[in-house]
C-alpha positions in Angstrom: 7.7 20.3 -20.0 9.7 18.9 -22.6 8.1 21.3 -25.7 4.8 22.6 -26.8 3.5 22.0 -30.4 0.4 23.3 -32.2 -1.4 21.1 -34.0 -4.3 20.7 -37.3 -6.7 17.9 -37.0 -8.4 16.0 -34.0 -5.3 17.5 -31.5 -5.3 21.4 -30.9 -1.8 21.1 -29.3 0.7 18.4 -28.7 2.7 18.9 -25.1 5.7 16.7 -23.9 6.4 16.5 -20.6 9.1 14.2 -18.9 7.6 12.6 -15.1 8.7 10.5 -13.0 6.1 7.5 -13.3 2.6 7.1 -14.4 0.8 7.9 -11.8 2.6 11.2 -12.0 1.0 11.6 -15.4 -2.5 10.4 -14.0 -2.4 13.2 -11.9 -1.4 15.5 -13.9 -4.0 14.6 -16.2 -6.7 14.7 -13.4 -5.5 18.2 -12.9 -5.9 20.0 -16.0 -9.4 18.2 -16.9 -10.6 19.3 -13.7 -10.5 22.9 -15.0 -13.0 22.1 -17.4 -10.8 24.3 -20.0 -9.2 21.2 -21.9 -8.8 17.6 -22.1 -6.0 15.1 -21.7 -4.9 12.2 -24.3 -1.7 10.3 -22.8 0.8 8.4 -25.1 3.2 6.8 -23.0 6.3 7.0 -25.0 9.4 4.4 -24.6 13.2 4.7 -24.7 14.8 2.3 -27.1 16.5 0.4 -24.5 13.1 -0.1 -22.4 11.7 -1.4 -25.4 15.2 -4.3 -25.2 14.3 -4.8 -22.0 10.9 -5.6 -23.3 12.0 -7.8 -26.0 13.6 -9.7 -23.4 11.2 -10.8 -21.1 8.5 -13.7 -21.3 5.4 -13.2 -21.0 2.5 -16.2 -20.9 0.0 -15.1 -23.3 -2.9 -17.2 -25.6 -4.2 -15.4 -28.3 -8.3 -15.4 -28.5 -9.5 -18.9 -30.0 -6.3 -20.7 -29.6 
């Protein structure tokens, strides 16, 4: 866990965590909803130089009614 924040509005608290991989956080997330006592949104969050790498890459894509 990366911090813990307290929050107004739709979110109670805010927690950061650093994993290895999604799955990780898909498990994690199975985990704590299974106690029944909270649920789980999950924001993946990128570094600046994944989102370069991102930049940099093709990708085949139509948009709808083109």
């Amino acid at each position: 866990m990366r911090s813990f924040h307290f929050a107004f509005g739709g979110d109670d608290a805010i927690v950061i965590v650093e994993l290895p991989d999604n799955v990780a956080a898909a498990a994690l997330g199975l985990a704590v909803v299974s106690t029944g006592l909270a649920s789980v949104k999950t924001t993946v969050l990128l570094t600046p130089a994944e989102i370069d790498d991102a930049a940099k890459r093709q990708v085949a894509y139509t948009p709808p009614g083109k």
